[in-house]
C-alpha positions in Angstrom: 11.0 -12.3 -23.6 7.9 -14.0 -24.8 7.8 -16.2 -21.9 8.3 -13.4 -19.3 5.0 -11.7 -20.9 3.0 -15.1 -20.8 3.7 -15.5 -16.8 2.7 -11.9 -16.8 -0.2 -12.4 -18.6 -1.2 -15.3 -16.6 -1.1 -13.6 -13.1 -3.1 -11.1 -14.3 -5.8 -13.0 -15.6 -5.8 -15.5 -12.2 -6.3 -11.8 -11.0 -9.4 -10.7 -12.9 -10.9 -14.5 -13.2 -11.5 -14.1 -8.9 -12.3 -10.4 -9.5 -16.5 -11.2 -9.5 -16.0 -14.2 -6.7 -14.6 -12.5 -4.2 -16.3 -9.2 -4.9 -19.3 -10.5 -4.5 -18.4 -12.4 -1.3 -17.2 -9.3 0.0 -20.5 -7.8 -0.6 -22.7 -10.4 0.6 -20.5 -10.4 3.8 -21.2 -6.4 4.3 -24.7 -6.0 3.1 -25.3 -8.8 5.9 -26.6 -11.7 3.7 -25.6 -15.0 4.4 -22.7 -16.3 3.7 -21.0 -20.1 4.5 -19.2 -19.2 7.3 -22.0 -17.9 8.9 -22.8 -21.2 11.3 -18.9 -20.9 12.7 -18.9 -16.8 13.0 -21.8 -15.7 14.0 -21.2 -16.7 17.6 -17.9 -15.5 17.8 -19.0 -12.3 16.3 -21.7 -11.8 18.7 -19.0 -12.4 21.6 -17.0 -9.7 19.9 -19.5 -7.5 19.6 -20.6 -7.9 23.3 -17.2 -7.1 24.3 -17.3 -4.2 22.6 -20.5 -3.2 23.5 -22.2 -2.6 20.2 -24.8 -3.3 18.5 -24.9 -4.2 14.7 -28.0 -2.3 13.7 -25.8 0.7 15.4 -25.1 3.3 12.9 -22.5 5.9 12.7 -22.5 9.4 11.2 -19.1 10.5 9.7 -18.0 12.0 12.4 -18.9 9.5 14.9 -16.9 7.0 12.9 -13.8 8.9 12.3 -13.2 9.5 15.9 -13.8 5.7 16.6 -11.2 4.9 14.2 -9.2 7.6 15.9 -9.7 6.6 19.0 -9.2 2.8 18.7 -5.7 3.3 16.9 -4.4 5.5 19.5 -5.0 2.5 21.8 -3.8 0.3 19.5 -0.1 2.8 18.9 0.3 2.8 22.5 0.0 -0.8 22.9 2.4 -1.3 20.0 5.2 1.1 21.8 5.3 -1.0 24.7 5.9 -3.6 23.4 8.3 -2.8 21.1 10.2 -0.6 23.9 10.2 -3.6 26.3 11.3 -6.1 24.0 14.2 -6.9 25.9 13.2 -8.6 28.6 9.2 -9.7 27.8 9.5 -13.0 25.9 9.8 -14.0 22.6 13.1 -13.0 22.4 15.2 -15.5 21.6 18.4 -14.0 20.7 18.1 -11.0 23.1 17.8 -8.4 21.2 17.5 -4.8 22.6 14.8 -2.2 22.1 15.6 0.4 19.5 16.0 3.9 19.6 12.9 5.9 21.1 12.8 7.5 17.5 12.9 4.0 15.5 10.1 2.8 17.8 8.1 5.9 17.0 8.4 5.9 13.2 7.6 1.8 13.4 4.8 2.5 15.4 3.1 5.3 13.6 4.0 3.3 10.3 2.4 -0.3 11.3 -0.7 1.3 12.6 -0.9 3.3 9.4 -0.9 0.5 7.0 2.1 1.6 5.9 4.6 -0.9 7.3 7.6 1.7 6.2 10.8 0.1 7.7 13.8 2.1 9.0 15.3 -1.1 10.5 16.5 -4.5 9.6 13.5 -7.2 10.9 15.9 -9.7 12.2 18.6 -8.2 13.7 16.0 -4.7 15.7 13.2 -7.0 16.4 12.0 -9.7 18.7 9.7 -12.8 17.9 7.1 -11.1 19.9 7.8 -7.5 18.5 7.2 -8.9 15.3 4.0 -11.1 15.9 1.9 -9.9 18.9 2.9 -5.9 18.1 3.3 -5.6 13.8 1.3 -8.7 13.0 -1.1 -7.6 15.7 -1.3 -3.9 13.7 -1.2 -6.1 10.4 -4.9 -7.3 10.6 -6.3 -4.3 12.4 -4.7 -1.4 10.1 -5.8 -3.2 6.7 -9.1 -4.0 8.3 -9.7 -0.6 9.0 -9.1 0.1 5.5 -11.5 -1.9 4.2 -14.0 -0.9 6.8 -13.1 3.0 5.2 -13.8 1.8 2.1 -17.6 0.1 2.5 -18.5 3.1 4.8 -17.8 4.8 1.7 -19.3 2.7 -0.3 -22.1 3.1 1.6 -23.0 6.7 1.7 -22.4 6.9 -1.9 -25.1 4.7 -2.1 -27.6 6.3 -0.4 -27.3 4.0 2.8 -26.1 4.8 6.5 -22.5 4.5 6.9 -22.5 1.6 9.2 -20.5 0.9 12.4 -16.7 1.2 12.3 -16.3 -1.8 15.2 -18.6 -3.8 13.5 -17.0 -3.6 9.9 -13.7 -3.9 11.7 -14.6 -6.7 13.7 -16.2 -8.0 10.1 -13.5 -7.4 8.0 -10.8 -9.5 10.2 -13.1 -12.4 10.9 -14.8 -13.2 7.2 -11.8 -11.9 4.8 -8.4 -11.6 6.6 -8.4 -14.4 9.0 -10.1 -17.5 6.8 -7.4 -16.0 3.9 -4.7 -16.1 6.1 -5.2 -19.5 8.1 -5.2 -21.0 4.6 -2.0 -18.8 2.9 -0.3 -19.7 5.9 -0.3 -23.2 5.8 0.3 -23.1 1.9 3.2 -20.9 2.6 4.6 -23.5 5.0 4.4 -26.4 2.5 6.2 -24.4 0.6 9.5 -23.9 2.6 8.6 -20.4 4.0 9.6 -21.1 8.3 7.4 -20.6 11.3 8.9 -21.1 14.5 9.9 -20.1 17.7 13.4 -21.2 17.5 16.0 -18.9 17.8 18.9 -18.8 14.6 19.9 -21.7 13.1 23.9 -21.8 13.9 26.3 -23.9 11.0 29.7 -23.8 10.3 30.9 -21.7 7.0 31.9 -23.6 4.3 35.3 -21.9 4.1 36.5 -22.1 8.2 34.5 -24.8 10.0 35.7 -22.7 13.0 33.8 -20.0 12.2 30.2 -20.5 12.5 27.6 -18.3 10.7 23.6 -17.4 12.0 20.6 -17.7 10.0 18.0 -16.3 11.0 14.6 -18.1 11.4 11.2 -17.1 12.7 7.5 -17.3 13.1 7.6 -16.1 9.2 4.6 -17.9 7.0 1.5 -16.5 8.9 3.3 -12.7 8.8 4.1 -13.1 5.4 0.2 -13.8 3.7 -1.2 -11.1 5.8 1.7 -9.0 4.5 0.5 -9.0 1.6 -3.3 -10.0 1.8 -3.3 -7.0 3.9 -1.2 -4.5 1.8 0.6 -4.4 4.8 3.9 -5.1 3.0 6.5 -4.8 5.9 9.1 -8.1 5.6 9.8 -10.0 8.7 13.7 -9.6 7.3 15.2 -7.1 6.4 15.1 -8.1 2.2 11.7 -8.7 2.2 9.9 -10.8 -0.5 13.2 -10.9 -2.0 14.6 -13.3 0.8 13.9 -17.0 -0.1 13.1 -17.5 3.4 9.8 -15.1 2.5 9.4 -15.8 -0.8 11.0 -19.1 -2.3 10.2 -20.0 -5.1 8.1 -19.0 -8.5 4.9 -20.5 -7.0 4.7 -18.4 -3.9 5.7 -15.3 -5.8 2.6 -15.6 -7.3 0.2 -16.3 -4.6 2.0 -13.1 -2.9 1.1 -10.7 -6.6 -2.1 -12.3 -6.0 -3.1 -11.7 -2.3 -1.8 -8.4 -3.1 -4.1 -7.3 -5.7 -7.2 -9.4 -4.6 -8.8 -7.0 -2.1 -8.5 -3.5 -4.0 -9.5 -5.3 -7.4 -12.7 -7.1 -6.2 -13.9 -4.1 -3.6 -14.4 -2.0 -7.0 -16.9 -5.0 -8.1 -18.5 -4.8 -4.3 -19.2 -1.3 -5.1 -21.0 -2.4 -8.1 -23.5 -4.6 -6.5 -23.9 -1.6 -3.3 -24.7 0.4 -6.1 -27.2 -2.1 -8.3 -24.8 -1.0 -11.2 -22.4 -3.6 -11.9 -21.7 -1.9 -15.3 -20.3 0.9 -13.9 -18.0 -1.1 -11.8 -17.1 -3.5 -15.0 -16.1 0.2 -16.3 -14.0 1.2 -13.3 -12.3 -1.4 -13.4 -11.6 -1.4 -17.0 -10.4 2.2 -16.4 -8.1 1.1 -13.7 -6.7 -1.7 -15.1 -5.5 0.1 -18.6 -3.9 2.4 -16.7 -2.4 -0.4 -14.6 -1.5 -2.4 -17.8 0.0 0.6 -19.5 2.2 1.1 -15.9 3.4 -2.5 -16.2 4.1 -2.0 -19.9 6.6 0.5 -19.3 8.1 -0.8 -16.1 8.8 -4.3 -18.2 9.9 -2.8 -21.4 12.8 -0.5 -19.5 14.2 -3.5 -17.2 13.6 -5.9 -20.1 16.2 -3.4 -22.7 18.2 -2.6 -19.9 21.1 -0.3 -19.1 22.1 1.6 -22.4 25.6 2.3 -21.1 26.2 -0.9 -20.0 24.4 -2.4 -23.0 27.2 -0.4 -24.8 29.8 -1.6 -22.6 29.0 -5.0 -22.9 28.3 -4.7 -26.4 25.1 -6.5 -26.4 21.0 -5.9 -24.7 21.1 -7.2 -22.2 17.9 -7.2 -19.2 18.7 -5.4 -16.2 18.9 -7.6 -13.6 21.0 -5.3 -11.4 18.8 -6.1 -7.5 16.7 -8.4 -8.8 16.6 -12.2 -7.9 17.1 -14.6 -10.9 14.5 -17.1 -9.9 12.2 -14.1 -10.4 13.6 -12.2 -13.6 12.1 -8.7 -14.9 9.1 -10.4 -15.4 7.8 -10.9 -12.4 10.1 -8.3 -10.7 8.6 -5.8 -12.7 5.3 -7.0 -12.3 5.6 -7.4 -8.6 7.2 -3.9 -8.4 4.4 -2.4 -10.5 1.4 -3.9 -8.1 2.8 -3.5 -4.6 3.4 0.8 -5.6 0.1 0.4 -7.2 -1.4 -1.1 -4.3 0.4 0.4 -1.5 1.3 -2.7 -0.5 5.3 -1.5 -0.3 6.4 -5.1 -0.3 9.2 -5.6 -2.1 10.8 -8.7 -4.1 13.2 -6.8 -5.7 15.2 -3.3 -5.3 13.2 -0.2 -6.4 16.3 1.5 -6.5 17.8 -0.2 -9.3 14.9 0.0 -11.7 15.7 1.8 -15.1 14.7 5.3 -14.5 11.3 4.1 -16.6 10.2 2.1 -13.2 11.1 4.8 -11.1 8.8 7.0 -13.2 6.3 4.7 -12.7 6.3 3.7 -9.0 5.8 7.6 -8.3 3.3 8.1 -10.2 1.4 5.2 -8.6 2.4 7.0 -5.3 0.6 10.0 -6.7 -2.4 8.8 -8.0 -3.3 6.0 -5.3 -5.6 4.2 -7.4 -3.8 1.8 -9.5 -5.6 -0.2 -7.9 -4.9 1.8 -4.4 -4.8 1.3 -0.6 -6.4 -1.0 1.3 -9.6 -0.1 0.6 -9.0 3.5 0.9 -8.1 3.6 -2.3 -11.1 2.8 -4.3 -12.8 5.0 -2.1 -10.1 7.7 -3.9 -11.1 6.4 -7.1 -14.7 7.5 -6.6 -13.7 10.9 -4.9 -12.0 11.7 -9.0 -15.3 10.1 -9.8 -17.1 12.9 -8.3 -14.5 15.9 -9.8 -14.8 14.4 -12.8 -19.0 14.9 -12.4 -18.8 17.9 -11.7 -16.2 18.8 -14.3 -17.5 17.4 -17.0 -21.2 18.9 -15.4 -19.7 22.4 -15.8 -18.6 21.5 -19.7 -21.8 20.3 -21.0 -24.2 22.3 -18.7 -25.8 19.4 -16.9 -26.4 19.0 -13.5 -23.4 17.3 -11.6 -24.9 14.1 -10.2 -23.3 11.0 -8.8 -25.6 7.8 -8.4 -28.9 10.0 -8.6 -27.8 12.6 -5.8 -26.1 15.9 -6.3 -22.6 17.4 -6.4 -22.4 20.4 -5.0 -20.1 22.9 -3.2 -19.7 20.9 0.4 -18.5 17.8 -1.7 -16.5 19.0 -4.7 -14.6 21.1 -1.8 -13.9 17.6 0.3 -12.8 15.6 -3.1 -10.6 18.4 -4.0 -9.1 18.9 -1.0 -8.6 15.5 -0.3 -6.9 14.7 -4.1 -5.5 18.4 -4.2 -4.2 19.6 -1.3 -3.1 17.0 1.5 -1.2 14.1 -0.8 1.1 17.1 -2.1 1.6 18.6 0.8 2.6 15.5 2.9 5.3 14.8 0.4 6.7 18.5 -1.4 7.4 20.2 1.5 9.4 17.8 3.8 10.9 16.8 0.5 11.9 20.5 0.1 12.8 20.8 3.3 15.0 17.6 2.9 16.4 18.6 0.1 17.7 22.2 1.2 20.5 20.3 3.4 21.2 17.3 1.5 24.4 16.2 4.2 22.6 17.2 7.7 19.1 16.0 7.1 18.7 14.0 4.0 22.0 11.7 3.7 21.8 11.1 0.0 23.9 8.2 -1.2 23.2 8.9 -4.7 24.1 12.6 -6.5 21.6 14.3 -9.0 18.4 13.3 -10.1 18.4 9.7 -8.8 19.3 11.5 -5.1 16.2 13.8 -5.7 14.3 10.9 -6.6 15.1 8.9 -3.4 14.1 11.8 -1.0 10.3 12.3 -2.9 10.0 8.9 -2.6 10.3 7.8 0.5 7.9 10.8 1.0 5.4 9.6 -1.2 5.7 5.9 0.3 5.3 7.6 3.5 1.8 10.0 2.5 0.6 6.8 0.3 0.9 4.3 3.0 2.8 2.2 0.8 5.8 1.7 2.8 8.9 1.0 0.0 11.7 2.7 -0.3 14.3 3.2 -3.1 17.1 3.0 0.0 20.4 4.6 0.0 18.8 7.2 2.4 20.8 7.5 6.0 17.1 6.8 7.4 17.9 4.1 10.5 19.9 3.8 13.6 22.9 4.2 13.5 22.7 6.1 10.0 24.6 4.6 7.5 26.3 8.5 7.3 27.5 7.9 10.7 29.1 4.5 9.5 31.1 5.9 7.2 32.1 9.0 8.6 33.1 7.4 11.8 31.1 9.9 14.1 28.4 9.6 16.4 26.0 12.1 14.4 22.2 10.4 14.1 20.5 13.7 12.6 19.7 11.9 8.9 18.0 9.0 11.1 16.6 11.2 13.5 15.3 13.9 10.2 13.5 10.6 8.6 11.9 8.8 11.5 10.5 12.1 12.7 9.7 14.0 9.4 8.2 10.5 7.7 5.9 10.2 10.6 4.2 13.7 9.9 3.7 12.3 6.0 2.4 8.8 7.4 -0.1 10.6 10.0 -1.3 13.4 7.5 -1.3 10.6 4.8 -3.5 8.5 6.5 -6.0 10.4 9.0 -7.0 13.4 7.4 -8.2 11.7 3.8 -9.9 9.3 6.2 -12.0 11.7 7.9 -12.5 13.2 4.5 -13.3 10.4 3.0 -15.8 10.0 6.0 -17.4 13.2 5.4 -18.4 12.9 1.9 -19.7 10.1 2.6 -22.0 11.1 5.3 -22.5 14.0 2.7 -24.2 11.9 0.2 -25.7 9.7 2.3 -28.0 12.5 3.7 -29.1 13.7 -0.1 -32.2 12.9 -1.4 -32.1 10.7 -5.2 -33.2 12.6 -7.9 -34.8 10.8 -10.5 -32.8 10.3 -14.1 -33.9 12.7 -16.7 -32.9 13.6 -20.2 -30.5 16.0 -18.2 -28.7 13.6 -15.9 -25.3 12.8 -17.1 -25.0 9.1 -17.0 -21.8 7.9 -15.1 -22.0 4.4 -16.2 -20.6 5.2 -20.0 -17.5 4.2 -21.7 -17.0 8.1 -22.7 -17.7 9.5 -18.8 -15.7 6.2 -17.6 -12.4 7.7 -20.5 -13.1 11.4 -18.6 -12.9 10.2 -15.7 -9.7 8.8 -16.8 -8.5 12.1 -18.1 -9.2 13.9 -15.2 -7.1 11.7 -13.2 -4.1 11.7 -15.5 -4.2 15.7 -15.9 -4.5 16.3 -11.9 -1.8 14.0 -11.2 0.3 15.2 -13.9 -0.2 18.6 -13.0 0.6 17.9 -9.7 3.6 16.1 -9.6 5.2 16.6 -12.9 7.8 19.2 -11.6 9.8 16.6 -9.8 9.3 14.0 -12.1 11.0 16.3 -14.2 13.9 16.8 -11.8 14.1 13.1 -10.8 13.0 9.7 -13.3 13.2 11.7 -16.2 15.5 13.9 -16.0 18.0 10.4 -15.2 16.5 9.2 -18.1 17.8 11.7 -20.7 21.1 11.6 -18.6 21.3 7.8 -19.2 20.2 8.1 -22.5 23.4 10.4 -23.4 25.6 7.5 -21.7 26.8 10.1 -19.3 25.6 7.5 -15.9 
């Protein structure tokens, strides 16, 4: 046990020891001071930007920069649904594989371009070498690069400044973050043992009929798999993921995956801080954060570490459950990877959600819910600071101070945005497909799992879906042809069909609308005047605003969401707990 908590311990201080490097890299990249790769970018950028046709001293309002980034990943969708639809005879394809089903293609599209990478298909066997690296790894870069460009615009107008361009943060974010990451993950990966190349499977005889031969699949894998996660991208080139040693081989590239993952989302909180001249508040935030996060992980670990009661009882000894998790990794660092990439929205996996103790399961929602632990590609620190502002206003109301954030107001127009945002879209992009779902169980939902672990796979591949995270606790009849079809031995497609079309109104409405919301309050804030601090202002740099602000993201995500956490990981708690499953 002790030396599961040591590795666990380790990662996360590798974590928080680049936390203040990279943050402020980040920040000297977007407040356009120099940085070392300036002599090699600068002309490419300027290329870019000519291309483009912008300028970098040309500023967006909110609006202005919503519909760029609607406008560019319409492009981008339609460019990815050719290619996936024509996969069969463009190139790349060296084992011939055949376009999908126009409803597969759809959901894929809609989910790479998202950031959410949610896969309702096996990598290998649907997808061609060129599906996979000119159309997903394509979407990989832009879609987390849009994220991040969300998340300084934000930044931004909280901070009194103009929100910036979206093509030039875009162009920015890939060039100076993603790119120089990924060149240098890549090659690590492939001293490692992950593949990357263009042949096609690797044929061998079986070991029990040299006449019968047996495929493995190869690929272009090692440069997919660090923006994968760098990106929170987390969509596996196969169809295991992280879990497949051809991804993820060994103990050392697990952790430069945990790493990559959490990197981004941890250090743009300390980018904020120097936007904002306030790095205290940001040492604070990110103190709030990562309790929460540490408590998460505590749980998670403690459930798969004491395992299964009834089979504990069977066996007549604790043992760890290790039930879909790879023994090179253990509960350790399955739990701890299952904990960051739902905290993250990564959605990479390195181990089955599904078989988590119902404690995980509890968990992983709740991530889900929240979307700050430590968030989305850069969309979610930009959450954390819209429950910054409720929590202003909030705790303005309680003590009868005036609700400022950062020396500017919080009034009606922005309260209004942050609730509706935190309030109103998440829960509805999951509860009501999940109700709908869940009102015909056999025609819509193909449940492979009764009672409250069958409830809990419907929410969440709804929550994974409206979080941009992209996992899945599986067992759902969710791809072509549906598993239900398999085993019934009919024809019927309607669970696939339900789930690639009813996930892609959760991934859009996940995505777009807190986005342009996001935007908004922004270019809100940005246009207020700063009031100077008096005796009156409540300080938002304290440890006791920093433990309400805390509160008042528990207690709105509790209140929430706690009905079908009732109905699904707890309620399969207590049922375990009697030794009835």
């Amino acid at each position: 046990m002790l030396e599961g908590w040591i590795q666990i311990g380790l990662t996360l201080l590798i974590v928080v020891a680049i936390t203040p490097f990279f943050g402020r890299y980040m920040g000297r990249v977007f407040l356009e001071q120099r940085t070392f790769l300036d002599p090699i970018l600068n002309p490419v950028e300027r290329v870019l930007y000519s291309l483009v046709g912008v300028q970098i001293q040309d500023n967006m309002t909110g609006w202005q920069y919503a519909r760029a980034i609607l406008y560019s990943n319409v492009v981008m969708m339609l460019l990815i649904f050719f290619l996936i639809a024509n996969q069969g005879w463009l190139p790349l394809n060296p084992t011939k594989i055949a376009a999908p089903t126009w409803d597969t293609i759809l959901h894929t599209t809609i989910s790479f371009i998202t950031n959410t990478n949610q896969q309702h298909y096996s990598g290998e066997t649907y997808l061609s070498y060129g599906s996979q690296m000119l159309g997903l790894g394509y979407h990989m870069f832009t879609s987390a690069a849009t994220g991040i460009a969300v998340a300084i615009a934000f930044i931004r107008g909280l901070t009194g400044r103009s929100l910036g361009n979206f093509y030039v943060d875009l162009i920015r974010s890939i060039t100076r973050i993603l790119l120089p990451i990924s060149i240098i993950g890549g090659i690590i990966f492939i001293a490692l043992g992950v593949p990357e190349t263009l042949a096609g499977p690797a044929v061998f005889p079986t070991l029990e009929d040299p006449n019968i031969s047996q495929a493995i699949a190869l690929g272009p894998v090692a440069h997919f798999e660090i923006i994968k996660q760098l990106g929170e991208n987390g969509g596996g080139f196969f169809a295991i993921n992280s879990a497949h040693p051809f991804e993820n081989p060994n103990a050392f590239s697990n952790l430069i995956q945990i790493v990559a993952m959490l990197s981004i989302p941890t250090s743009l909180i300390y980018t904020y801080g120097l936007f904002a001249n306030n790095i205290k508040q940001a040492w604070l935030l990110y103190g709030m954060v990562g309790v929460i996060f540490l408590g998460f992980l505590i749980v998670t670990a403690i459930g798969e570490y004491n395992g299964n009661p009834a089979v504990n009882t069977l066996l007549g000894s604790q043992q760890a459950n290790l039930e879909g998790k790879e023994v090179r990794f253990g509960w350790a660092q399955s739990a701890l990877f299952a904990v960051s990439t739902t905290g993250t929205m990564c959605g990479a996996v390195n181990s089955f959600h599904d078989s988590f103790m119902p404690a995980g399961g509890f968990i992983f929602l709740s991530n889900m819910f929240l979307q700050i632990m430590w968030g989305g590609q850069g969309t979610g620190t930009a959450y954390l600071f819209a429950y910054s502002i409720l929590a202003v206003f909030v705790t303005g109301l309680m003590v009868g101070r005036t609700p400022e954030f950062l020396g500017r107001k919080i009034e009606k127009r922005e309260v209004v945005l942050a609730s509706f945002l935190i309030l109103l879209v998440h829960p509805i992009a999951i509860l009501i497909p999940g109700a709908i779902a869940l009102a015909f169980p056999d025609q819509l939902a193909g449940i492979s799992n009764p009672g409250f672990h069958g409830f809990s796979q419907v929410i969440y591949e709804y929550a994974s879906a409206a979080a941009n995270n992209g996992s899945g606790f599986e067992g759902l009849g969710d791809s072509q042809p549906s598993p239900l079809a398999i085993a019934t031995g009919t024809k019927t497609t309607a669970t696939a069909l339900w789930w690639n079309l009813s996930t892609c109104f959760s991934l859009l409405a996940g995505r777009y609308i807190p986005i342009i919301g996001l935007l908004l309050l922004a270019d809100s804030m940005s246009r207020k005047q700063a009031v100077p601090y008096t005796t009156g202002t409540l300080r938002t740099d304290t440890g006791l605003f920093t433990g309400v602000t805390a509160g008042v993201i528990l207690i709105l995500g509790a209140l929430t969401f706690f009905p079908v956490l009732a109905l699904g990981p707890i309620g399969e708690a207590f049922f375990i707990s009697k030794g009835i499953g």
